[in-house]
ROPAKOL-865802 format. One record per residue (C-alpha): residue number from 1; residue in three letters; x negated, z negated, y. Coordinates in Angstrom, 1 decimal, decimal comma. Each point is the difference from the previous one (the first is absolute). Layout:
<nodes>
NODE   seq   type        u        w        v
NODE   NUM    ALA        X        Z        Y
...
</nodes>
This chain:
<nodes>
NODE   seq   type        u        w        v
NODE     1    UNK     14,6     19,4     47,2
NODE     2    UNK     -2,8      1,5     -1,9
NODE     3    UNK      1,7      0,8     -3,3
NODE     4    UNK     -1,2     -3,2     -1,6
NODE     5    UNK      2,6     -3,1     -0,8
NODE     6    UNK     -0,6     -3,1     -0,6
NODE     7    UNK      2,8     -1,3     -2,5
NODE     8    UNK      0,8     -3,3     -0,9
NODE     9    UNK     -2,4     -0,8     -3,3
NODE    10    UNK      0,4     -3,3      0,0
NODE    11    UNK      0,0     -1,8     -3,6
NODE    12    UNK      3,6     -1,0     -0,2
NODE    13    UNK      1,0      3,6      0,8
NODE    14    UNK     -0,9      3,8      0,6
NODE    15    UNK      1,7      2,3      2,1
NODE    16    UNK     -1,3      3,9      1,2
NODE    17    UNK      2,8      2,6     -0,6
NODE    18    UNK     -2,6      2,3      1,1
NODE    19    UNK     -2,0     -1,0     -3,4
NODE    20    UNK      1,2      3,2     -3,0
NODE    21    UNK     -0,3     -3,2     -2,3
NODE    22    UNK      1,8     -2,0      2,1
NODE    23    UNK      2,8      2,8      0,3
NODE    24    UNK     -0,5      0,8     -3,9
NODE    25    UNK      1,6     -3,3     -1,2
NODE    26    UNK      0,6     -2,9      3,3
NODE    27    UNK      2,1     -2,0     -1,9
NODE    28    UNK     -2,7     -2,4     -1,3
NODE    29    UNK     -1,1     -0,5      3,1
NODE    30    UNK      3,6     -1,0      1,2
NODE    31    UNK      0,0     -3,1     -2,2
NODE    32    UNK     -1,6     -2,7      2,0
NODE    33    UNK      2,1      1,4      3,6
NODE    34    UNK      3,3     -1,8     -1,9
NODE    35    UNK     -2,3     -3,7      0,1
NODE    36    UNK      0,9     -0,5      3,7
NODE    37    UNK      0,9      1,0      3,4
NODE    38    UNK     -0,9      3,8      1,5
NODE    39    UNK     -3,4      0,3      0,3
NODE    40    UNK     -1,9      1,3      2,8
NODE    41    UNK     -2,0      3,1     -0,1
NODE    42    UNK     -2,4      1,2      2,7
NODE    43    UNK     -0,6      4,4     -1,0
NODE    44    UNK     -1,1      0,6      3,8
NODE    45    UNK      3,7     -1,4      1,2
NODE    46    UNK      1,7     -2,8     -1,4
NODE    47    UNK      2,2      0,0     -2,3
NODE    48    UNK      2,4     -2,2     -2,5
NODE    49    UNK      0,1      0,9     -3,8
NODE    50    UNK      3,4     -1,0     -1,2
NODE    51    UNK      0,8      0,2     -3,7
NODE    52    UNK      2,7     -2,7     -1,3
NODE    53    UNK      3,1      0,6     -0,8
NODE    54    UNK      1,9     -2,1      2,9
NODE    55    UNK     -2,5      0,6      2,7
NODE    56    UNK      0,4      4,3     -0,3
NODE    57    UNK      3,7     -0,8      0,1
NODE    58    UNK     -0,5     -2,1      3,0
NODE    59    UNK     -1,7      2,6      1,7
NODE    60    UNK      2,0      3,0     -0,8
NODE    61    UNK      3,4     -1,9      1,1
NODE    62    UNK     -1,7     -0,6      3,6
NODE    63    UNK     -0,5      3,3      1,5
NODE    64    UNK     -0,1     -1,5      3,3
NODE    65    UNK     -3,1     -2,7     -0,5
NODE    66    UNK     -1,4      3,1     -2,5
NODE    67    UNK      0,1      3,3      1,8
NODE    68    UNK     -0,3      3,2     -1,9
NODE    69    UNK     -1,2      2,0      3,3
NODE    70    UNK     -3,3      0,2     -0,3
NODE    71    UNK     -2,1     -1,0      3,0
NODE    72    UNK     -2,4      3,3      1,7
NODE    73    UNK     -3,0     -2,3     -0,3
NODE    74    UNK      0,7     -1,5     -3,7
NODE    75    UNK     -2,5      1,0     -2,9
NODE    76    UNK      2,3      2,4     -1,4
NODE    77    UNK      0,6      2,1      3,2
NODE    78    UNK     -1,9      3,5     -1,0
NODE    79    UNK      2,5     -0,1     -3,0
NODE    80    UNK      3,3     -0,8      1,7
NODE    81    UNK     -1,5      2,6      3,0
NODE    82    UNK      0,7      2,7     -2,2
NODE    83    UNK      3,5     -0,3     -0,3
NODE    84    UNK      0,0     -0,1      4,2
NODE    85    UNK      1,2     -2,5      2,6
NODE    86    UNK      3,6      0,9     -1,1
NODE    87    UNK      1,8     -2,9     -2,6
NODE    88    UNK      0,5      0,3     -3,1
NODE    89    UNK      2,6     -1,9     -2,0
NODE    90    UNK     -3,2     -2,0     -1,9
NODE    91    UNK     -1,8     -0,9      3,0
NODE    92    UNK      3,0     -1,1      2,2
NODE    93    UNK      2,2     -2,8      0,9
NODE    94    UNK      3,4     -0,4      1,0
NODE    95    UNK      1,7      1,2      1,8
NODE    96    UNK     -2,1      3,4     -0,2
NODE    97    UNK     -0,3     -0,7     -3,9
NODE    98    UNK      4,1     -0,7     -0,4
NODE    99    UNK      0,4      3,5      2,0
NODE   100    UNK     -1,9      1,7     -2,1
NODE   101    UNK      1,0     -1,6     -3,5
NODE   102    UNK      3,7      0,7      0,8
NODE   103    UNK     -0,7      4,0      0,5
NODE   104    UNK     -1,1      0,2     -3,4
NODE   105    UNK      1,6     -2,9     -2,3
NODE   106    UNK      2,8      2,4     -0,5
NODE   107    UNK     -1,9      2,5     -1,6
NODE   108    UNK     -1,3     -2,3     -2,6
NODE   109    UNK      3,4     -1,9     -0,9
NODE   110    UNK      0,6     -0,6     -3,4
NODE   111    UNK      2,2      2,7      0,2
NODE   112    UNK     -2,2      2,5      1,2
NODE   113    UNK     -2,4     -1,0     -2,6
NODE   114    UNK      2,1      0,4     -2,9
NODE   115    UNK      0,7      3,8      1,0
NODE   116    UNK     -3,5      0,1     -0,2
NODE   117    UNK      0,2     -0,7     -3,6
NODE   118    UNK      0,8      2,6     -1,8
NODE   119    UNK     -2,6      2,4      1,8
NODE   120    UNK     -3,0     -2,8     -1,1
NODE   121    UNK      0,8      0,4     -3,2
NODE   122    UNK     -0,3      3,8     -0,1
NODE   123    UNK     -3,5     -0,2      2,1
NODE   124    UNK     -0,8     -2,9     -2,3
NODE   125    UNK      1,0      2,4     -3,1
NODE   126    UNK     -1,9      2,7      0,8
NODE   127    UNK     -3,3     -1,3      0,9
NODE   128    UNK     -0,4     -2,0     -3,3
NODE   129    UNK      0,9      3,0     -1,6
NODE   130    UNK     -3,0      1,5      1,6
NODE   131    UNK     -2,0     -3,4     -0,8
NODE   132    UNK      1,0      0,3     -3,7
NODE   133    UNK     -1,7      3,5     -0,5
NODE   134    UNK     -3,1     -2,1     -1,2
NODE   135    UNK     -0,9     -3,4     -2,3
NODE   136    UNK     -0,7     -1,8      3,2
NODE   137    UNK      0,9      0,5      4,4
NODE   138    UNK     -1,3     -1,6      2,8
NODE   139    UNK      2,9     -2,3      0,5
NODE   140    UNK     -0,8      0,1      4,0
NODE   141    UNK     -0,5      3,4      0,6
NODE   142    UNK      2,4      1,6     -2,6
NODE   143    UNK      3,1     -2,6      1,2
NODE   144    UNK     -1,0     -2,9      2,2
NODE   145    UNK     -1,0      2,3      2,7
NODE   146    UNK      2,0      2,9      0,3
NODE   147    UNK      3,3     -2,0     -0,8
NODE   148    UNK      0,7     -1,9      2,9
NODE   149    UNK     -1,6      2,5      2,5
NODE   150    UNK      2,6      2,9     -1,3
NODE   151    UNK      2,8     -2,3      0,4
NODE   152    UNK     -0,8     -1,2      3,5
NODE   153    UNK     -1,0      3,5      0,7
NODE   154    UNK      3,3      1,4     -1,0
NODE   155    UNK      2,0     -3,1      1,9
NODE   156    UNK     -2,1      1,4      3,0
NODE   157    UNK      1,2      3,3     -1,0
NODE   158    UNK     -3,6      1,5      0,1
NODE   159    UNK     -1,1      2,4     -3,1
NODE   160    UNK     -0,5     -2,5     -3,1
NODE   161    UNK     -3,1      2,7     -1,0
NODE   162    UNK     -2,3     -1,4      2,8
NODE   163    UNK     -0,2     -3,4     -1,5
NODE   164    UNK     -3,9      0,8     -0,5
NODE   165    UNK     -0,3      0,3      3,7
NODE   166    UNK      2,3     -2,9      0,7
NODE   167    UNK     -1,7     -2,3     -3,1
NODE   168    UNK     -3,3      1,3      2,4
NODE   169    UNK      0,9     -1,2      3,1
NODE   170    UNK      1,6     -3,3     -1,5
NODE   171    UNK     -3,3     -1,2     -1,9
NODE   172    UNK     -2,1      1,1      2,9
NODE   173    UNK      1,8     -2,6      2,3
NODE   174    UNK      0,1     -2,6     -2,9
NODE   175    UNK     -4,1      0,1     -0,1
NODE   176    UNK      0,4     -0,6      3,8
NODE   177    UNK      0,6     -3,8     -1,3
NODE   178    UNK     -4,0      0,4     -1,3
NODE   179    UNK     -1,3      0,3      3,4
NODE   180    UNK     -2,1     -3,6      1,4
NODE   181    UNK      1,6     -1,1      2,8
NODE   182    UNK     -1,6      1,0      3,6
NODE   183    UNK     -1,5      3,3     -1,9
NODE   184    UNK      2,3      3,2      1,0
NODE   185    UNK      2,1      1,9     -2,4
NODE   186    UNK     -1,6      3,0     -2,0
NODE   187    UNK      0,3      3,4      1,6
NODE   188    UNK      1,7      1,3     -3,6
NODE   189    UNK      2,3     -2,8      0,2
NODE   190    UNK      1,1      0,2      4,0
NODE   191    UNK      0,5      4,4     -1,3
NODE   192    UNK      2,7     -1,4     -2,5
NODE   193    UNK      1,4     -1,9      2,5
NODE   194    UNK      0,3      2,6      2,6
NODE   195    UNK      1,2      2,9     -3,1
NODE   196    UNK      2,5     -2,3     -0,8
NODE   197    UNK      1,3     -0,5      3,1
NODE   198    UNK     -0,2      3,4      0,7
NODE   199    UNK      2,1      1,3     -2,8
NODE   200    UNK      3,0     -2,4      0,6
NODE   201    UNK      0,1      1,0      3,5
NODE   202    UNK      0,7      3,3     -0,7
NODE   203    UNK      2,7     -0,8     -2,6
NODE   204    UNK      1,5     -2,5      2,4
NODE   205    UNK     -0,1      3,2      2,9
NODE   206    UNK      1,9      2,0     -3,0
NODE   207    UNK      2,2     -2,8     -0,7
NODE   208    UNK      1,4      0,4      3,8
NODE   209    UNK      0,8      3,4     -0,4
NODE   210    UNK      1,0      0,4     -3,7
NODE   211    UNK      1,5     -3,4     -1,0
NODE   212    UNK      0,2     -0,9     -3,7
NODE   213    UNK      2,1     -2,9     -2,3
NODE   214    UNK     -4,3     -1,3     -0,2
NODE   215    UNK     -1,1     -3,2      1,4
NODE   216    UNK     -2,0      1,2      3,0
NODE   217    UNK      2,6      2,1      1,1
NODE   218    UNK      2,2     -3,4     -0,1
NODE   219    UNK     -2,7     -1,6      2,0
NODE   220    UNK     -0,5      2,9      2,6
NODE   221    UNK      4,1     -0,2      0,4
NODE   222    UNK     -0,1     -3,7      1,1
NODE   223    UNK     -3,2      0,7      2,3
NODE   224    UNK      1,9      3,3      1,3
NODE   225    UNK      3,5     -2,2      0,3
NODE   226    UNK     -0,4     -3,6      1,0
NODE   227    UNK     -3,6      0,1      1,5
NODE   228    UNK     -0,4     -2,3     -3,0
NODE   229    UNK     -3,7      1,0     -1,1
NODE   230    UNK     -2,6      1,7      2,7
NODE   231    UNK     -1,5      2,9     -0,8
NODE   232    UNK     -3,4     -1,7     -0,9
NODE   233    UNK      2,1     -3,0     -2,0
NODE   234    UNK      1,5      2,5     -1,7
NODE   235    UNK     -3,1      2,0     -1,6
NODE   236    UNK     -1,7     -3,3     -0,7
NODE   237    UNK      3,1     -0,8     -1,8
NODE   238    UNK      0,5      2,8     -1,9
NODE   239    UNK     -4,1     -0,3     -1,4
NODE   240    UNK      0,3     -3,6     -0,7
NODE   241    UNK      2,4      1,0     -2,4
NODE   242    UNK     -1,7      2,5     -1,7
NODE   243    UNK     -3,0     -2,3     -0,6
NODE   244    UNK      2,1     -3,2     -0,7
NODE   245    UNK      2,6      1,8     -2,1
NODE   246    UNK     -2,5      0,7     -2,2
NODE   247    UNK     -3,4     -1,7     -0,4
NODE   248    UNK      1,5     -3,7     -1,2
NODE   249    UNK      2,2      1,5     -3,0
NODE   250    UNK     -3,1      2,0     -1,2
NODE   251    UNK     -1,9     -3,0      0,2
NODE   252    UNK      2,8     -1,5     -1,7
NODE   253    UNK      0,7      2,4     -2,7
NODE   254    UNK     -4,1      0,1     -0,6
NODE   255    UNK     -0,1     -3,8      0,0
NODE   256    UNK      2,6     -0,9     -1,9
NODE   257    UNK     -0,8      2,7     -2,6
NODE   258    UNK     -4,0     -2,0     -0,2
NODE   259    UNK      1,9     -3,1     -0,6
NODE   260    UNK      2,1      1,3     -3,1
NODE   261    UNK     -2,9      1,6     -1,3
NODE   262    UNK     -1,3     -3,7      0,1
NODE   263    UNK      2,4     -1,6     -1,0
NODE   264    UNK      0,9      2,0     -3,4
NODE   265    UNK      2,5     -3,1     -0,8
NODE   266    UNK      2,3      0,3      3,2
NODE   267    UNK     -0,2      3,9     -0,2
NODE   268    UNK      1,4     -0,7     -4,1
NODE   269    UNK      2,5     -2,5      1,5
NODE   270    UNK      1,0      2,8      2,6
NODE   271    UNK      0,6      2,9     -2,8
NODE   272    UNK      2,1     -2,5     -2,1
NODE   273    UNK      2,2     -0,7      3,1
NODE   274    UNK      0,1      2,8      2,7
NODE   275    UNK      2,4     -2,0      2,0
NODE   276    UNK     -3,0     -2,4      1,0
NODE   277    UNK     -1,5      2,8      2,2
NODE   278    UNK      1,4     -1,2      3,3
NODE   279    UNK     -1,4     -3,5     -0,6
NODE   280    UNK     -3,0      1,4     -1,2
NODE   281    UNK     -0,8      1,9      3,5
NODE   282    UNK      0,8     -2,9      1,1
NODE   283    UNK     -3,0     -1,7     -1,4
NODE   284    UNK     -1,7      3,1      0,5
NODE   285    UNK      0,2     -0,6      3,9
NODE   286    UNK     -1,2     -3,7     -0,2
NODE   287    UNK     -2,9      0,5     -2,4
NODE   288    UNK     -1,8      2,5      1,7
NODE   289    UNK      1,9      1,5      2,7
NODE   290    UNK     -0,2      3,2      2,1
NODE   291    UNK     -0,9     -2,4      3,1
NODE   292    UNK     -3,0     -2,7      0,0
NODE   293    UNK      0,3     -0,8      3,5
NODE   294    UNK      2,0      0,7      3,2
NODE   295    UNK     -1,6     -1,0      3,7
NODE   296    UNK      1,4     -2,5      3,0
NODE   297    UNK     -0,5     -0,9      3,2
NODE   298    UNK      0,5     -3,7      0,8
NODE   299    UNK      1,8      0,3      3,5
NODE   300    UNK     -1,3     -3,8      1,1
NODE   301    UNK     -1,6     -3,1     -2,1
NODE   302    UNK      2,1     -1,1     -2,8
NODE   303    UNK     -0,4     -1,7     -3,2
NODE   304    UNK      0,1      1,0     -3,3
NODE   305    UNK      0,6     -2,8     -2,7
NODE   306    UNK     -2,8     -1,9      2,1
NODE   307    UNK     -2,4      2,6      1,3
NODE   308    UNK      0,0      0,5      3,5
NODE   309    UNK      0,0      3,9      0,6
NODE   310    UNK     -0,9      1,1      4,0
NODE   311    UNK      2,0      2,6      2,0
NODE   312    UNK     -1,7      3,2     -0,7
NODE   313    UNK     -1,3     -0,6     -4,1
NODE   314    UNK      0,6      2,9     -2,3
NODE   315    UNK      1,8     -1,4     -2,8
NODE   316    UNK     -0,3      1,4     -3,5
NODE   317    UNK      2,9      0,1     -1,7
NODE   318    UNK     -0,7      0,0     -3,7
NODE   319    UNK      3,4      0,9     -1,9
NODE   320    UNK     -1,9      0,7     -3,2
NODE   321    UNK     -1,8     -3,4      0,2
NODE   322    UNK      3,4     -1,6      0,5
NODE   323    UNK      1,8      1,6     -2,6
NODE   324    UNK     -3,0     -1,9     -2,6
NODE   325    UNK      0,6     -3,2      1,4
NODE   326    UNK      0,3     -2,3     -2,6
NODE   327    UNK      2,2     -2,5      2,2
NODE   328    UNK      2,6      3,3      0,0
NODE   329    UNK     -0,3      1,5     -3,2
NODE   330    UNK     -1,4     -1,9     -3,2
NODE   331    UNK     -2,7      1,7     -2,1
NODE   332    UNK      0,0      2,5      2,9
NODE   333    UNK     -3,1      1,6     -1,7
NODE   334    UNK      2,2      1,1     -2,9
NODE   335    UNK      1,9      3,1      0,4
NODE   336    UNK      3,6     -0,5     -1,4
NODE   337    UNK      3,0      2,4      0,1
NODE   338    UNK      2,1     -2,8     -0,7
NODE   339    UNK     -1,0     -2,3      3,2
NODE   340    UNK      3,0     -1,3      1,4
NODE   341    UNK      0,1     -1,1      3,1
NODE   342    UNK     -2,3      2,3      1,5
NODE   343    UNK      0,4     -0,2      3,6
NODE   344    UNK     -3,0      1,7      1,0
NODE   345    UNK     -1,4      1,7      3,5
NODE   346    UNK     -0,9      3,3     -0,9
NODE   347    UNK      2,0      1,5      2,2
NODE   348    UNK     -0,4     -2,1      2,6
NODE   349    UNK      2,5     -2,3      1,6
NODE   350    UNK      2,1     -0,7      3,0
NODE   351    UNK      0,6      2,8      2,9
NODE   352    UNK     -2,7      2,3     -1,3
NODE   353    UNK      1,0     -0,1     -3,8
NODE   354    UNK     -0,9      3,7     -1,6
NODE   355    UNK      3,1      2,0      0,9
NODE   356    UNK     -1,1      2,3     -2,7
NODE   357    UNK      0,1     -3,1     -2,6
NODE   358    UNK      3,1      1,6     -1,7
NODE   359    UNK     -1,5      3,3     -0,3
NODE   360    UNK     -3,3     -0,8     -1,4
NODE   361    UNK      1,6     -2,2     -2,9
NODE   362    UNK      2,5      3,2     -0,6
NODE   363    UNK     -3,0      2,4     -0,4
NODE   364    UNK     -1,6     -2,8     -1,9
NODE   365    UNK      2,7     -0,8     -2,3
NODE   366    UNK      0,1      3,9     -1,1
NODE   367    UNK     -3,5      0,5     -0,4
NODE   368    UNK     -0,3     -2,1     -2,0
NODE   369    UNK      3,5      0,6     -2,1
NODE   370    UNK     -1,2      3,5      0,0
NODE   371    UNK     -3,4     -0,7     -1,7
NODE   372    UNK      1,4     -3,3     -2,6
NODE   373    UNK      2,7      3,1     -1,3
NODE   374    UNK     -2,6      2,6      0,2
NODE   375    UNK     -2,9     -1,2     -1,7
NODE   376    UNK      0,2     -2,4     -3,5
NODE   377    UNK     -3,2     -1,1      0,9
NODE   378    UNK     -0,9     -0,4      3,1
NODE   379    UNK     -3,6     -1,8      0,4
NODE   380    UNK     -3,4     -0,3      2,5
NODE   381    UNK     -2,6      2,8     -1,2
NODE   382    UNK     -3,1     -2,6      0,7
NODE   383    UNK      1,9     -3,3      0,2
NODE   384    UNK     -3,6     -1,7      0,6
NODE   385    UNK     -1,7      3,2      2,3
NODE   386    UNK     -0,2     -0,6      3,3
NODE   387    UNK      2,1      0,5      3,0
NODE   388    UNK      0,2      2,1      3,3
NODE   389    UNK      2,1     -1,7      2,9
NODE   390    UNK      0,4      1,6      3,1
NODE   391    UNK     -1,8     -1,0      2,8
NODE   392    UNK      2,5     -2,4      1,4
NODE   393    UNK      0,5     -3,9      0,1
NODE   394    UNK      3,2      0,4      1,9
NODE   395    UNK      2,1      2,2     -2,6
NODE   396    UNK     -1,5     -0,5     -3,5
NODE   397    UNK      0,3      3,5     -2,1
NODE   398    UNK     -2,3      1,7     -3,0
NODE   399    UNK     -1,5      2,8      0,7
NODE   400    UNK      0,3      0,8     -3,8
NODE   401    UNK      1,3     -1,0     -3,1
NODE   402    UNK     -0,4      2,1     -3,3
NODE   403    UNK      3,1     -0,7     -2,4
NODE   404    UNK      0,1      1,1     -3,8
NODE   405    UNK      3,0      0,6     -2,1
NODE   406    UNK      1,2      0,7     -3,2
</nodes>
């Protein structure tokens, strides 16, 4: 391709994830999807845009009509390329994608996560102490970022200090998502790749000879002992993790902090009764989640809800356009701690629902205990100034957010 797409402008609708604009606020433009079937795109490959509720459901259910291995020759192939030809737990299906689930649910059983606990809160503690030093922080880089990343960091069992170079790496690979299909991946983005990878193979070759109560070292016994994980499998694993175990609760943490700053009514609701936290991450998640969209493969031609979808179409996924369908949630505009149902898709659904779900709602739930207790007022320093998203439609996160407080 020559760098230049041709997205669907058509009058009814607008889609072009590649658009800042676009990226800066899609959800507009995710209103007329929910007035009938999937519609079809053509960016250079075809490709199905599916936003309600029930049809993302129906998809995500079905991981054999809607692969998550991503074909060599699809439009995203230069970004999956740099992960290698080795499966990940994202991009598989069973009964690779059950192998390699299994070998790490039992690190992240409730259990495990509630001995987490204890150590969040300290981390937690002491970088809003940090924060508090001045009248206003930068909500993402003062706690958003380096929150999750020390705490996947330490479960790794890697030095919690080099979160900078980890929080590097990880939003390197996230701006990967930026790059027009056909056109190859920055050389600054494939370095972070490859430093990355780097790194963790060296800790796993430590892990092998020094073993230690960390996760890796768990995941280099089962490759060592039951031929469980290969060698390759293994590292891929082990970076997945660090990227997934902490970009989508710093994108949560940063969105859901936006929306209480806009929503100056739920956040007074919230300080009058702290026991509404949980459902208000809840909300947080379906409002504007961490995830806009995840990616499948239709495996041969299928329907869905009417619209005929050929073997071979990419399908968009849109979680965050499901979770404002108004057939699913009423008022879904409205941002309400007190929804209830609120079955949303945030985390995904069926076989590859977010494994880390627990954790990120843990890390959630004390950030933002930590900052209700911490500061009496707790507000947005420009509630009308502009904002910086990073350059993903994929996994929606701020760049920045200035916070004030008295």
């Amino acid at each position: 391709m020559n760098g230049v797409i041709e997205t669907a402008s058509a009058p009814e609708f607008y889609f072009n994830p590649w658009d800042e604009a676009f990226r800066a606020n899609p959800y507009p433009h995710y209103k007329p999807l929910y007035a009938g079937a999937p519609r079809h795109l053509d960016l250079g490959f075809p490709l199905a845009l599916v936003a309600r509720y029930a049809d993302v459901r129906q998809v995500l259910l079905d991981p054999q009509l809607f692969s998550s291995v991503q074909p060599k020759d699809s439009a995203f192939a230069n970004q999956t390329d740099a992960f290698g030809d080795t499966p990940t737990v994202l991009q598989s299906d069973p009964p690779t994608h059950t192998r390699l689930r299994r070998l790490v649910s039992r690190d992240f059983t409730p259990r495990r996560i509630r001995e987490l606990e204890p150590r969040i809160r300290q981390i937690a503690a002491e970088l809003l102490n940090k924060a508090a030093r001045n009248r206003s922080f930068d909500l993402m880089a003062d706690l958003a970022n380096p929150l999750p990343v020390m705490v996947i960091a330490e479960m790794l069992g890697v030095p919690a200090e080099k979160y900078e170079t980890f929080k590097h790496w990880s939003d390197k690979v996230v701006e990967a998502d930026n790059t027009l299909p056909g056109m190859p991946i920055p050389e600054e983005i494939k370095n972070a790749f490859n430093e990355l990878r780097a790194y963790f193979a060296e800790q796993i070759a430590r892990r092998r000879k020094s073993p230690g109560p960390d996760l890796v070292s768990a995941l280099v016994a089962a490759h060592d002992e039951a031929e469980a994980l290969s060698a390759e499998e293994l590292l891929q694993f082990v970076v997945l993790l660090l990227l997934a175990g902490n970009e989508t609760t710093t994108n949560l943490i940063g969105n859901g902090t936006l929306a209480l700053g806009r929503y100056p009514d739920q956040l007074a609701k919230l300080r009058a009764n702290p026991g509404l936290l949980p459902n208000a991450i809840e909300e947080m998640l379906r409002y504007d989640g961490p995830v806009q969209s995840t990616f499948r493969i239709a495996t041969r031609d299928c329907e869905v809800d009417g619209a005929e979808i050929k073997s071979g179409t990419g399908v968009f996924v849109m979680l965050a356009a499901a979770n404002r369908d108004p057939a699913a949630f009423p008022e879904p505009d409205r941002f309400d701690i007190t929804r209830s149902p609120n079955d949303h898709v945030a985390f995904g659904e069926g076989i590859h629902f977010c494994i880390g779900a627990g954790l990120a709602r843990l890390e959630a739930s004390i950030a933002f205990g930590a900052m209700l207790e911490r500061f009496a007022r707790l507000r947005l320093a420009a509630p009308e100034g502009p904002l910086e998203y990073k350059g993903s439609y994929f996994l929606r996160g701020l760049s920045r957010l200035e916070i004030a407080f008295d």
